[in-house]
C-alpha positions as CSV (number, residue, x, y, z in Angstrom):
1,X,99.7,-21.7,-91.6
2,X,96.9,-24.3,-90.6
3,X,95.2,-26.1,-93.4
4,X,91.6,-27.3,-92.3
5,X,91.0,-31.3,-92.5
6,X,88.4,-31.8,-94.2
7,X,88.2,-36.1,-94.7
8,X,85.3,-37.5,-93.5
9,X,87.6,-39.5,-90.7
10,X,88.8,-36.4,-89.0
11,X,85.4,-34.6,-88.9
12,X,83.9,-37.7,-87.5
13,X,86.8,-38.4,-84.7
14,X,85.9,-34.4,-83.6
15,X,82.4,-34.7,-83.4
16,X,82.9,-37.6,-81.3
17,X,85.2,-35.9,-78.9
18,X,83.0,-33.2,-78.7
19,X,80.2,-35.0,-77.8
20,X,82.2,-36.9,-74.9
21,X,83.3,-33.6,-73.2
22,X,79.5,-32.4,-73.1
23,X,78.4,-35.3,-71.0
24,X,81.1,-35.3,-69.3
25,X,80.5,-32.0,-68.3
26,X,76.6,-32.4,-67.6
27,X,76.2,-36.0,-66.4
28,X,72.2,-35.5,-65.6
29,X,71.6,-34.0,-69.5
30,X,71.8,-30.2,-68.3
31,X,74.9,-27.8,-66.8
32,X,72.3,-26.2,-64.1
33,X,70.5,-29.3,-63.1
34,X,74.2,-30.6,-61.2
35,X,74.0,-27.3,-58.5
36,X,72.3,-27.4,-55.5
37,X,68.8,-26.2,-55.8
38,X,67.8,-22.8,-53.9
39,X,65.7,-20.1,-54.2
40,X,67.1,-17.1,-55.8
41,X,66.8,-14.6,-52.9
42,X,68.1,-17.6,-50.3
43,X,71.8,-17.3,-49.0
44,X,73.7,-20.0,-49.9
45,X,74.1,-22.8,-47.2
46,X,77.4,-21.7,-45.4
47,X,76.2,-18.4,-45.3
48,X,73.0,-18.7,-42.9
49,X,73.6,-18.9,-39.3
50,X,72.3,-21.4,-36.8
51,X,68.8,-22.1,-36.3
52,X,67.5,-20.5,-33.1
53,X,65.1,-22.6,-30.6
54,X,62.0,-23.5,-31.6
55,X,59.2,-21.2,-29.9
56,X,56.6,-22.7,-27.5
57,X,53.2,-23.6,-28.3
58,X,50.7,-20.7,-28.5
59,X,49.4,-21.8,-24.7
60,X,52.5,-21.5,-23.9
61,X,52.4,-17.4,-24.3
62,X,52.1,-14.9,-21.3
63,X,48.5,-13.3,-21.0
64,X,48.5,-9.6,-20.6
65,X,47.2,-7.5,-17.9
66,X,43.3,-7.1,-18.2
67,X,42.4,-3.7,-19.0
68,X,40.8,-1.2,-17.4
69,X,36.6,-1.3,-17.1
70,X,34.9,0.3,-19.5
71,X,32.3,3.1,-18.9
72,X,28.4,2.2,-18.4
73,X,26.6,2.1,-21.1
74,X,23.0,4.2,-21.8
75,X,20.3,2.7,-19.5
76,X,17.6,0.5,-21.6
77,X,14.2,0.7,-22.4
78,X,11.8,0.0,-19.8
79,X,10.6,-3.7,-20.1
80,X,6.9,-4.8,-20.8
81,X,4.4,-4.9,-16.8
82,X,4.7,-8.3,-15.6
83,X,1.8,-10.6,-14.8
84,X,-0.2,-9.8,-11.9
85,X,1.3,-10.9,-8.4
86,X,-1.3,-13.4,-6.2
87,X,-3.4,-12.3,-3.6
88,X,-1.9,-11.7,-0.5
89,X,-3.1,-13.8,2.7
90,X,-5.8,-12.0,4.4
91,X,-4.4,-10.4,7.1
92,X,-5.7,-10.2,11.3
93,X,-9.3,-9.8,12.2
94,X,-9.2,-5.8,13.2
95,X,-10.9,-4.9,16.8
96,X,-14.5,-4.8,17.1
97,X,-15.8,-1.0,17.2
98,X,-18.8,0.3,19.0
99,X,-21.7,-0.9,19.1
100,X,-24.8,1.1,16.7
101,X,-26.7,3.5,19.2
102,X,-30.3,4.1,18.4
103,X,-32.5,5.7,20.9
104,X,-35.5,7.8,21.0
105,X,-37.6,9.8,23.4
106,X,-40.6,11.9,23.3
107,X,-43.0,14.1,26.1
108,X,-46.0,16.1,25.6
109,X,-47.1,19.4,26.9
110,X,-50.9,21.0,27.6
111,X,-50.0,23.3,24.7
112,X,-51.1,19.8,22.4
113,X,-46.9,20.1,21.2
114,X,-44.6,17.2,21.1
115,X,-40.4,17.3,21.7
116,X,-39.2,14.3,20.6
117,X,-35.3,13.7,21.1
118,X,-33.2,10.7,18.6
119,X,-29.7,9.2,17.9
120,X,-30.8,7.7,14.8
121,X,-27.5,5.6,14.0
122,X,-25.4,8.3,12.6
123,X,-23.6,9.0,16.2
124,X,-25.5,12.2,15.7
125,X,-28.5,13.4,18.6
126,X,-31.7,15.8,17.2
127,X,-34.6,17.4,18.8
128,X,-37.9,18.0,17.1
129,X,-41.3,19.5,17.7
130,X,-44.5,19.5,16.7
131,X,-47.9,20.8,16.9
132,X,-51.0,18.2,18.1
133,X,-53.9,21.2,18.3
134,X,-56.8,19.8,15.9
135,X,-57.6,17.4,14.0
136,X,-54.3,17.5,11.7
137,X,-51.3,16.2,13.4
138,X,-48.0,18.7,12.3
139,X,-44.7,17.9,10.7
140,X,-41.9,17.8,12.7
141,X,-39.1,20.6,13.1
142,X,-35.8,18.9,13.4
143,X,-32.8,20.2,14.9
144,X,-29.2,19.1,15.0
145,X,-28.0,19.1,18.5
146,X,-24.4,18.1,16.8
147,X,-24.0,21.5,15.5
148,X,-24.8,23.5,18.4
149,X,-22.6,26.7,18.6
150,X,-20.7,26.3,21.4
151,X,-19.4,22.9,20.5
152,X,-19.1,20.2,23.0
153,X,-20.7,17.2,22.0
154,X,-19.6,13.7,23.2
155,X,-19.4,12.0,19.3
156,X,-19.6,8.8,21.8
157,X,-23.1,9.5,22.9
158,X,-25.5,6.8,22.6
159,X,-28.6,6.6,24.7
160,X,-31.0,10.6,24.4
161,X,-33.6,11.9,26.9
162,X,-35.8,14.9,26.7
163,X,-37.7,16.6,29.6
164,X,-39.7,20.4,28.8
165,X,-41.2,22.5,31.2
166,X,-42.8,25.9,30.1
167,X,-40.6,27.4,27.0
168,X,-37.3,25.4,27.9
169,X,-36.3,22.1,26.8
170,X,-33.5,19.7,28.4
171,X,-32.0,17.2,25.6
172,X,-29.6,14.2,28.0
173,X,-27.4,11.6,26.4
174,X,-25.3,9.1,27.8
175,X,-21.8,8.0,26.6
176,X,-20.6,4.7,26.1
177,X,-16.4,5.5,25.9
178,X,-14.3,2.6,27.2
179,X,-12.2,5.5,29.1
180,X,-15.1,7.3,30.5
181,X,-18.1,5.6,29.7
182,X,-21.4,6.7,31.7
183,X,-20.6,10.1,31.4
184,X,-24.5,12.0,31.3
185,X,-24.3,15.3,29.3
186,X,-27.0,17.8,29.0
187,X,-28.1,20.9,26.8
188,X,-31.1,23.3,26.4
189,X,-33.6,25.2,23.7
190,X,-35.7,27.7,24.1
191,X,-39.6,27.3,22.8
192,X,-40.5,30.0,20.7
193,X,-44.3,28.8,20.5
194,X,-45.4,31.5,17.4
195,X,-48.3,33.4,16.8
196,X,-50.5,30.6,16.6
197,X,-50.4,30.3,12.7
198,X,-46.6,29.7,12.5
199,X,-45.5,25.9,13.9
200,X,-43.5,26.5,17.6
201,X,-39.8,26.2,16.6
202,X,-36.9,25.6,19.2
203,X,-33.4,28.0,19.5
204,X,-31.1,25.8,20.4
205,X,-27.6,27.3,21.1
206,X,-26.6,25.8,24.0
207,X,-23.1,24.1,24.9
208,X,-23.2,20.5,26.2
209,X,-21.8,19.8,29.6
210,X,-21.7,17.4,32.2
211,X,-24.5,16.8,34.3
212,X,-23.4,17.5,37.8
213,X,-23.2,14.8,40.6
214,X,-22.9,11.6,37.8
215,X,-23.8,8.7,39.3
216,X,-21.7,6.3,41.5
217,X,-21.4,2.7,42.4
218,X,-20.9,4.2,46.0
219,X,-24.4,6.1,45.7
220,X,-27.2,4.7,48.1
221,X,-29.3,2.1,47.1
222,X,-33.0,3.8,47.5
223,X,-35.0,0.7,46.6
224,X,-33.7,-0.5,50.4
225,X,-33.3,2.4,52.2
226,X,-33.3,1.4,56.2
227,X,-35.8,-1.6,55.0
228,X,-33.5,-5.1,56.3
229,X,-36.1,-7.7,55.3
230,X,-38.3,-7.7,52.0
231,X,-41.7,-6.8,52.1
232,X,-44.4,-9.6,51.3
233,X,-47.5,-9.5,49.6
234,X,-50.0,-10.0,52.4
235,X,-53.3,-11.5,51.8
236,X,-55.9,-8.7,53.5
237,X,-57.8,-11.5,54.7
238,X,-54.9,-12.2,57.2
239,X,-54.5,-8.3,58.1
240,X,-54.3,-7.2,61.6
241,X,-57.8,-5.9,63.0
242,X,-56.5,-2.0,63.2
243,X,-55.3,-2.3,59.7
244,X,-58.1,-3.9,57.9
């Protein structure tokens, strides 16, 4: 059977025994404070293995294979008109075309009528008549000779002639073509003269042709003939006897 101690020596010798096993025990002033600190969830030191080799730099990484091209996208929207280019350089000086024909020709008759025969300008040939009986001088009746039925006309003709005798009338032109320039074509009209209060009018349905032989720098020269010297003016003073 124990029996407590209860003098004020003994209680004071066990509190001080007490109090030397605590520190003992917890030199730093706490029992947890003396362990090693870790986080909860870590494994303790001898538990974790080695530490692998430290990884490269991020250069240092492979770069993947490029990937495949995508497909093309939706065309645009049409972009605003540019500014106005400049002028181009004027370009080469083009051939020089024919030259304007103009030509005119007229003739009279007893009847008091007049044919007259033009190339105005417009690479076109008319003939017109008119009546000269009286005082009054008539209006004339053109015709196109351009239009004529049966076709034909040189579109190069340049210089016109016109000739009549009785009811017929000859229109002539002459070409200026550098192929076959010279070339003398010819048609005809018929006079229809009236009944003396109508105007004479002209049918005109003739086909142009060549005029047959054209001229030739091989032709004869008839201002010559068999003459070898020039002829003189002779002063009739000076005249042989038997020809004065």
């Amino acid at each position: 059977m124990m029996v407590g101690i209860s003098s004020p020596a003994f209680a004071t010798a066990q509190s001080m025994e007490v109090a030397a096993t605590v520190k003992a025990a917890s030199p730093t002033g706490g029992g947890d404070d003396c362990r090693p600190h870790r986080k909860p969830n870590r494994e303790p030191e001898e538990e974790r293995g080695e530490a692998g080799p430290r990884g490269g730099d991020h250069d240092d990484c492979q770069q993947g294979a490029t990937g495949a091209t995508g497909a093309t996208g939706a065309t645009g929207a049409t972009g605003a008109t540019g500014a106005p280019g400049n002028d181009g350089a004027p370009g080469a000086t083009g051939a020089t075309g024919p030259a304007l024909c103009r030509s005119i020709d007229s003739v009279r008759d007893q009847g008091s009528r007049e044919f007259t025969a033009v190339i105005p300008g417009d690479t076109n040939t008319y003939v017109g008549v008119r009546d000269l009986t009286g005082n009054t001088v008539g209006e004339y009746t053109w015709y196109d000779l351009t239009l004529n039925a049966d076709g034909s006309y040189p579109e190069d003709a340049c210089a016109v002639s016109v000739a009549q005798q009785g009811n017929d009338v000859v229109v002539q032109v002459v070409t200026q073509g550098t192929d076959e320039g010279g070339v003398i074509y010819q048609t005809f009209c018929d006079v229809d003269p009236g009944n003396g209060q109508d105007p004479t009018q002209l049918v005109c349905n003739g086909a142009w042709t060549p005029v047959l032989d054209q001229p030739d720098a091989n032709d004869p020269d008839v201002r010559r003939g068999a003459i070898t010297s020039p002829v003189r003016p002779v002063d009739p003073h000076h005249l042989p006897k038997q020809m004065k």
